[in-house]
N, C-alpha and C positions, 0 to 999 in steps of 0.2 A: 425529194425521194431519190438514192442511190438506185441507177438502173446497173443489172449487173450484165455482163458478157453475154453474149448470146451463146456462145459454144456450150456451156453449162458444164465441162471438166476441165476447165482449166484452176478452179481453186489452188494448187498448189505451185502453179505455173510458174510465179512470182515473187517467190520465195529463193532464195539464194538453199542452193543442194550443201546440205551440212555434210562433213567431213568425220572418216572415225576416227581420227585424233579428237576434234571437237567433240567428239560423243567421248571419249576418254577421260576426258579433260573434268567432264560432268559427272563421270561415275571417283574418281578421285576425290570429287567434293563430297558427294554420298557417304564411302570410304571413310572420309576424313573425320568425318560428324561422328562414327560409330568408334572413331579411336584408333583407325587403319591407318597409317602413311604410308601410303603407295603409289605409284604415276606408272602411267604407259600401259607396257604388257601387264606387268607384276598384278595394276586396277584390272584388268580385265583377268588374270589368270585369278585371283581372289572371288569371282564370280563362276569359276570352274570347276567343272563337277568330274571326277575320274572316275573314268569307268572300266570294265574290264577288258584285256588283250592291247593296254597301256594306250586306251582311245579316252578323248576328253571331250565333254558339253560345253563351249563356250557358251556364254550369253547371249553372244548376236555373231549373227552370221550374214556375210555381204558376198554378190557376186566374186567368183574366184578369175583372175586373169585367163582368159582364153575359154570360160566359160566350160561345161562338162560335155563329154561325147557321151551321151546316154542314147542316143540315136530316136528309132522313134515303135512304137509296139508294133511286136511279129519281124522285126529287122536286129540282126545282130549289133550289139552285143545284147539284145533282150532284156535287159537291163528295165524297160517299160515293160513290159511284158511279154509272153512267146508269138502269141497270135494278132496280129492285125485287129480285129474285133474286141480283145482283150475278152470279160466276161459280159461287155453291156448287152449282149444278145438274151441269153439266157440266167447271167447270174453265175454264180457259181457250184459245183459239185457239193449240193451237203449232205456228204457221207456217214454214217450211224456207223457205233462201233457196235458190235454185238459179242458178249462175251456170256460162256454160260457151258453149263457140262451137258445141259439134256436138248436135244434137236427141237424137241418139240417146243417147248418153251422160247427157242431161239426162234425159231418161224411163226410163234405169237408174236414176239417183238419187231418181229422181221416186215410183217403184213402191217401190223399198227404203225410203225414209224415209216413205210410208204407210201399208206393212204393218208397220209398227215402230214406230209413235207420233205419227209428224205427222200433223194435221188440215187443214192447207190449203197451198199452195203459194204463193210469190213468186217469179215467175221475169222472167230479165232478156234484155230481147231488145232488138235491135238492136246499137248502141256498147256493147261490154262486156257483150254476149250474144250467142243464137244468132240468125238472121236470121228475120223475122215469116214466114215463107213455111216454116218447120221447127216452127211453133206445133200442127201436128195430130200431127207425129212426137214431140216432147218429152211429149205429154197422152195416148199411147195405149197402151190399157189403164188409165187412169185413169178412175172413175167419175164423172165432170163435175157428177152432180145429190147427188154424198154430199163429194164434196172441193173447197170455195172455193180460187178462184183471183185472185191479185192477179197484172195486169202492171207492168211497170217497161220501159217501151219509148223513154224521152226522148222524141224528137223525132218516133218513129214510132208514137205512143199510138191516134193514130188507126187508122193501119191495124193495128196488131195489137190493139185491140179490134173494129174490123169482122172478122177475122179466127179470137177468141174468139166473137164470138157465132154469127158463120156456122160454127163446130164445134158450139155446143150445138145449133142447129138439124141439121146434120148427123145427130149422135147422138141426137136426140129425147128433149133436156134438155127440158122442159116450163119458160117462163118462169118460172112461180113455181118453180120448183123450183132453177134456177139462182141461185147468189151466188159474187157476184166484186164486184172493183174493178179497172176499167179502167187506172185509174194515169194519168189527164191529169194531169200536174204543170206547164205552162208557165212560170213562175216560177221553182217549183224546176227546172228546167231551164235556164232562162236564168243561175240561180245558179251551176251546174255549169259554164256553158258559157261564158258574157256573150253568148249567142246569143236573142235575143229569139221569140219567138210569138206567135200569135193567143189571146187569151183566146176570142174567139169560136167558135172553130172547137170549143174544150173546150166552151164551154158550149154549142153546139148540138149535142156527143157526147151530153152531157147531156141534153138537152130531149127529143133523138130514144130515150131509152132509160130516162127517167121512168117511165112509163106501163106500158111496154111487157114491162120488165124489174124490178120491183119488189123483188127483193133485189140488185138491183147498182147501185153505185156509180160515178159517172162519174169522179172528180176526186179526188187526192190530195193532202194539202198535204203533204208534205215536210219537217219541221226539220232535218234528217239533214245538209244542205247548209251548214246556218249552225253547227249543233254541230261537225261537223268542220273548219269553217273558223277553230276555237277562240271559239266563242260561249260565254257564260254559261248558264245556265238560263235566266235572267229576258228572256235577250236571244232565248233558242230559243223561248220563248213568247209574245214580242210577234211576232216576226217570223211563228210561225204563224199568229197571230190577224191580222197588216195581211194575210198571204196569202188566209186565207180569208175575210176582207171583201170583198178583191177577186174571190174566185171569186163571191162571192154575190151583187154586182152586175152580174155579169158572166151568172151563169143567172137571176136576177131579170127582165134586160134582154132575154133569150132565149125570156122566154113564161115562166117558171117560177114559182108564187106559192113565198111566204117560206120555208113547211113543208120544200115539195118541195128546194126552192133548198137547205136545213139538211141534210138527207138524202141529198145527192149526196156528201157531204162523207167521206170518211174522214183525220186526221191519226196523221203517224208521228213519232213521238221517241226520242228514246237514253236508254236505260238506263246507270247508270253502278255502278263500285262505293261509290258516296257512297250509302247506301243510303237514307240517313234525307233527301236532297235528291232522288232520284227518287220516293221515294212523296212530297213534298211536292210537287214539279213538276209529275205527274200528275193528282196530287188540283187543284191551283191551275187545269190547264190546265182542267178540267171548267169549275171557277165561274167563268174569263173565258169560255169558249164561250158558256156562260149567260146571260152579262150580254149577248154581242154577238145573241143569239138573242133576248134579253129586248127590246133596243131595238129590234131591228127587228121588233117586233111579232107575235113566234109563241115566245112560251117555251116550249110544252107541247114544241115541235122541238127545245130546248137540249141533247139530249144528246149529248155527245162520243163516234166513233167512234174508238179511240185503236189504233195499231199501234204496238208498241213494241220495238226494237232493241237488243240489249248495243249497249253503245257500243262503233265502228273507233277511237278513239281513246284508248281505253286500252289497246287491244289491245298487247303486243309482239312484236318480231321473234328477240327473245333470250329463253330459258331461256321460251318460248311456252308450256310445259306449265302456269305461273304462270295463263295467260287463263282456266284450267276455274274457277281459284276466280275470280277476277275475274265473269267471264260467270256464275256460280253465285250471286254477291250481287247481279247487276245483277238476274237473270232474277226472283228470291225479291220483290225491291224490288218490280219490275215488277207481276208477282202481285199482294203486298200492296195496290198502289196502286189494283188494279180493271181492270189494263189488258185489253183485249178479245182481242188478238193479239200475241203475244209470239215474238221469233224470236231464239233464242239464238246466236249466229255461233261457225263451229266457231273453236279455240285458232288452229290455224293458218290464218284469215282474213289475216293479216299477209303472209302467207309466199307465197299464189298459192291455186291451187285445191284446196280441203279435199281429202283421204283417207275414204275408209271409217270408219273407227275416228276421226277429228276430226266427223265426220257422226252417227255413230250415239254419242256422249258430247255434242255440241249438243241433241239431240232427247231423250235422254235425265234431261240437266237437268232439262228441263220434266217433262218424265214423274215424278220421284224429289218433288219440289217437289208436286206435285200427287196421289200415288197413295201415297207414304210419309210425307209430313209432314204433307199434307191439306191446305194451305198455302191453298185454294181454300173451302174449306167453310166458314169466319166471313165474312163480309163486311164490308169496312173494318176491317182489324184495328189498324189503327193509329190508326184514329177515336177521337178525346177524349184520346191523347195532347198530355198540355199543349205539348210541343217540337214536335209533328209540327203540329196545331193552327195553332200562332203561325208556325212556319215556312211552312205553305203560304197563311196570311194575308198575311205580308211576302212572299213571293215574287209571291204576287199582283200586291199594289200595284205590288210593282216591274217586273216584266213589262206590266203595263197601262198606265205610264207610258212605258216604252218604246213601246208600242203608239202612244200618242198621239203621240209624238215622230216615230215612221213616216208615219202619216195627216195630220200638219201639213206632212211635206214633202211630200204631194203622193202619199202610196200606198206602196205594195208595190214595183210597178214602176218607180216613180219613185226611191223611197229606192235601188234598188239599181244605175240608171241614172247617180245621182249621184256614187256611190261612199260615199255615207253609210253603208249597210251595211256594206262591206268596212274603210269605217276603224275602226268600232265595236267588229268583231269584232276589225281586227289591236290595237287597243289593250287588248282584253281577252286576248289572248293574248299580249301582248307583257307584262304584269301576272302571266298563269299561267307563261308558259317562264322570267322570271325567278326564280320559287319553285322550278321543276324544278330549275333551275340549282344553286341553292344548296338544294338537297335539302330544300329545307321544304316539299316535294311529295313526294313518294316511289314511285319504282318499284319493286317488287322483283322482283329476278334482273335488273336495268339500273341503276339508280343507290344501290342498297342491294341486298348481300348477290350479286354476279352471279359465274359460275361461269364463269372462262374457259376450262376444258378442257372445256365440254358442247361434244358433238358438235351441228354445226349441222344443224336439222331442213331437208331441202331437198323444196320442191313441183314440180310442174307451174306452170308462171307462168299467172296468170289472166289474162286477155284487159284489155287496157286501157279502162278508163271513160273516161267525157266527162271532158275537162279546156278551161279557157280562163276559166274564172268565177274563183268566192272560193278560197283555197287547199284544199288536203287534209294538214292538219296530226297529229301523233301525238307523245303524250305521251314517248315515248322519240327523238324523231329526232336531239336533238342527241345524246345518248349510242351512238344509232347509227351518228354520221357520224365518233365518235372511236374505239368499237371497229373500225369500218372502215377508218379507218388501221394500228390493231393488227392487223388481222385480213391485211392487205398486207404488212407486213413481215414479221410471219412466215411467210407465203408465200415471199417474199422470198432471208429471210434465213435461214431454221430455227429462229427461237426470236422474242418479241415482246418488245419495250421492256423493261428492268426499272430497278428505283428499290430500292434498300437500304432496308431498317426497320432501324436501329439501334437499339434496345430495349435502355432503362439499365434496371440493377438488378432487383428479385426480381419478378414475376409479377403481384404484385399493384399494385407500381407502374406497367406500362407496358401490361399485357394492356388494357383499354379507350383508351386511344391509340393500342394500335398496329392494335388490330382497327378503330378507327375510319378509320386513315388507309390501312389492305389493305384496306378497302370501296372510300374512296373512290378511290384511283388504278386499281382491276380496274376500274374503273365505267369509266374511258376505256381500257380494255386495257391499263394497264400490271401488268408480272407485280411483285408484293411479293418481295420477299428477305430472309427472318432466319434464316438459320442462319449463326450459331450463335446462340440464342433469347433470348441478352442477352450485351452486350459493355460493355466498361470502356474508359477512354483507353487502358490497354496491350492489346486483343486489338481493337481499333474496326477499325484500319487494314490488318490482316490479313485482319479477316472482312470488310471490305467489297472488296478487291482480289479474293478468290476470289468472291464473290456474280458477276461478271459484269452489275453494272449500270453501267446507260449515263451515268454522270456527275452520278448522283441521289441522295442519303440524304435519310431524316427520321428525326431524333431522336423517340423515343418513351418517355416518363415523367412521372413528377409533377412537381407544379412546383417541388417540394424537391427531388428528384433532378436537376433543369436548373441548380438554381443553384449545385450543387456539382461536376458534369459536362460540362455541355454544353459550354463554351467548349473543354474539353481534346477530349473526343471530336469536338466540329466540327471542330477542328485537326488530330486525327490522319486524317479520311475528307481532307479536304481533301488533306493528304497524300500518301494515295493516290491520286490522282484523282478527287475530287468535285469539282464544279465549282459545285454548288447544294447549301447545305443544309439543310430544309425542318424546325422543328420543329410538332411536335401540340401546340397548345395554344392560351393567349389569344395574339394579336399584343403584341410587347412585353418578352413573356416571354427572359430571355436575349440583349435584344437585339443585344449585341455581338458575340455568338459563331453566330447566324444569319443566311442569310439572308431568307428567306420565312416562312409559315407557313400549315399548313391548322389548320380551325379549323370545328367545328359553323357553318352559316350561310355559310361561306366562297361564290364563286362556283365551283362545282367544275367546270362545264365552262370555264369561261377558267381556270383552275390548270393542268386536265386538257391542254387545247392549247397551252397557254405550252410544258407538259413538252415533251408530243409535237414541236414546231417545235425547242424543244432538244436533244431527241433526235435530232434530224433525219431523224423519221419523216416520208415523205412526206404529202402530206392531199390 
């Protein structure tokens, strides 16, 4: 009998340490099998994924020489997180949004998502909430000195936080005992709106409420405005950072010394389901707060208040049930990263004004994340990951570059006066919508895998927000605006578009073509047709005449079954009336016996629409 070591971890002790050439060397051979010749960088850059603000995923990641100064949580550059404790104490803030035009109905929702798991409130008053004058009717029976209050009032910040604090005096909240965030976002507002404001009048909200108010916050920055206008990360981070430069010259200029000026500040950002780019994001945004904290001569003030958001723009409007996972990896990310306040939006966000049961499954995330995983109780748990590390290093850079690029033209206000911001972000989503397009982005239940018999969930419509600024864009809108057509005609007509699958030969030739190309046309509401589940030149022209599509086949097989097929079965659908015949595969393939072709990579919404205008679905 082999007796083994006593130590019991030395298993790999004796092992000679492989090298990443060696490891290169192995992925070359991989490479090679699949028809690649490539060695070195070229093997490993062929395993790399580009992402946006010109940042890449390699495949493996190893210690970096001289190792990362991320220091260590509550110590600049904050980078682990602001506080010493991080959240393991309590967990994190999870904050409820409440949106709604009538007080009463907001303070039903208000009480039910307290006594059930929220810890603070975000409510939205004025444009695309209740009016500042219904602020004591939404908060009562709410205990003002146990549950923080953030507002969201645009353009009326003012008066409904004089209106917030003349309640806590009211109810003899004791100043220290009161925490809130007043919500002056003037920027972000003018982003929403292109309707400009007084920095001043913010920062003498500020000044007047310093002292006097010691857990409340005057001033909001906002990235919420530029992510959903299709911002990058790197682009969401500079633009907070030229924002809150400008609040802090702005309360500086107010009577405010630097500290104070740091402490008014609270920032909000979107969580997404990219999960390993929002713990980077958040982590990055800490060490650039830091630095601008550092330069202006009070670093011990460097620490980021961070509110953090699932992101509206991954949300969708179809097969919505998909947003719990979604909103469930943004929320988790969010956590991980150290965020302070977390507010998970219910699935049907999309749709108008949450339900009950989309209310109490938002709050609940957080709750399961926190109370069953314990997701809260390590602090930076993603700290000294080599990928997470290097990621939020480069995201840095690249956000603080953007940064400079805003403060050379002249500001915050200036960059967004110019329209510099607005073209930034549409070139940066004009780069993203093209990937949706051609599915190298992926929705699912919208442009992979979407169900056109789900019953459509319908809300109460939410009260309309400020519009007039940068857009409000959503990862599903083009796929929206083509089920919208499908979704008219067969209102219409009693049945929606359809397009024949012609599917050569036995199951294992055509089954991954033909499922690939019934994804993609559900994905703009056209209905797929195969029955009968494989046809030949003699049964083509029968089965696609009973199928009832509108003038549409695609051939679906191998590439060896096309080249002894297809021309006879395109002849026979033509036949019967096809008038386009569309095969799955590379372009090329059969040329003469096709028309078109879809194809991994293809543009699927210009495929999708071409169909729909042939179809002569209205748009």
């Amino acid at each position: 009998m082999t007796v083994l070591p006593d130590d019991g971890l030395s298993l790999a002790a004796e092992f000679p340490d492989a090298t990443h050439e060696q490891w290169q060397r192995l992925v070359e051979g991989v490479l090679r099998k699949s028809g690649k010749e490539v060695t070195g960088e070229a093997a490993e850059d062929a395993l790399s994924t580009t992402l946006e603000d010109g940042l890449r995923t390699r495949p493996l990641y190893t210690a970096r020489p001289g190792g990362d100064a991320t220091g260590f949580p509550g110590f600049a550059p904050f980078v682990r997180g602001g506080r010493p404790e991080g959240t393991s104490a309590s967990g994190w803030d999870v904050r409820q949004r409440l949106a709604g035009t009538d007080p009463a109905r907001v303070n039903e929702a208000a009480l039910a998502d307290l006594e059930n798991g929220t810890t603070s409130l975000w409510l939205t008053l004025g444009e695309g909430g209740f009016p500042v004058t219904g602020l004591g009717r939404a908060l009562e029976g709410v205990y003002l000195d146990l549950a923080p209050v953030t507002l969201d009032a645009g353009a009326q910040y003012a008066d409904a936080a004089r209106a917030l604090l003349a309640l806590y005096a009211e109810r003899g909240v004791a100043p220290g005992a009161a925490r809130a965030c007043l919500g002056a976002d003037p920027l972000g507002h003018e982003a929403r709106t292109g309707e400009p404001l007084d920095l001043a009048e913010a920062a003498a909200l500020a000044a007047g409420t310093a002292d006097a108010w010691p857990h409340v916050r005057a001033l909001t920055v906002d990235a919420l405005p530029y992510h959903e206008a299709g911002g990058s990360a790197a682009e969401e981070l500079g633009l907070s950072l030229a924002t809150g430069v400008a609040y802090l010259r702005a309360l500086t200029e107010a009577g405010l010394g630097r500290a104070a000026a740091l402490g008014q500040l609270e920032f909000r950002y979107a969580a997404t389901a990219d999960q390993f780019l929002t713990i980077a994001k958040l982590r990055a945004a800490r060490r650039l707060w830091a630095r601008v904290a550092e330069a202006c001569g009070a670093p011990e003030a460097g620490t980021q208040h961070q509110h953090v958001v699932t992101s509206p723009v991954m949300m969708t409007r179809r097969d919505p049930w998909v947003n719990m996972l979604r909103t469930t990896v943004a929320c988790m990310a969010a956590g991980v990263a150290g965020a302070d306040a977390v507010t998970v939006l219910p699935f049907d966000h999309e749709l108008g004004l949450p339900d009950a049961f989309a209310r109490r499954i938002a709050r609940n995330t957080s709750t399961i994340l926190l109370e069953e995983s314990y997701l809260s109780r390590v602090i930076d748990p993603a700290g000294g990951s080599y990928y997470v590390e290097q990621l939020t290093d480069e995201l840095a850079h690249a956000a603080w570059a953007f940064f400079q690029t805003i403060e050379k033209a002249g500001g915050q206000a200036a960059a967004l006066r110019s329209g510099l911001v607005a073209e930034r972000l549409a070139a940066t989503w004009a780069e993203r919508s093209e990937k949706l397009a051609k599915r190298r982005e992926p929705v699912t239940g919208v442009s992979e895998f979407p169900l056109l018999s789900e019953k459509p969930v319908v809300r109460e419509p939410a009260p309309a927000g400020p519009t007039g600024g940068l857009p409000r864009v959503r990862r599903d809108e083009a796929y929206e605006a083509l089920r919208a057509r499908s979704d008219a005609h067969l209102a219409a007509t009693g049945a929606r578009p359809r397009i024949f699958l012609a599917a050569l030969g036995p199951a294992a030739a055509h089954t991954a073509r033909a499922t690939f190309a019934a994804n993609l046309f559900q994905a703009g509401g056209i209905e797929p047709v195969h029955d009968p589940v494989s046809v030949d030149p003699q049964t083509a022209a029968a089965a696609y005449a009973a199928s009832g599509a509108d003038g549409m086949a695609v051939l679906c097989s191998s590439d060896a079954l096309y080249e002894e097929q297809a021309g006879a079965v395109a002849a026979a659908l033509r036949s019967a009336g096809a008038t386009t015949v569309f095969l799955a595969g590379k372009p090329g393939t059969a040329q003469d016996a096709v028309d078109e072709y879809v194809f991994a990579g293809c543009d699927a919404v210009a495929v999708l629409s071409s169909v729909l205008d042939r179809m002569k679905v209205a748009s």
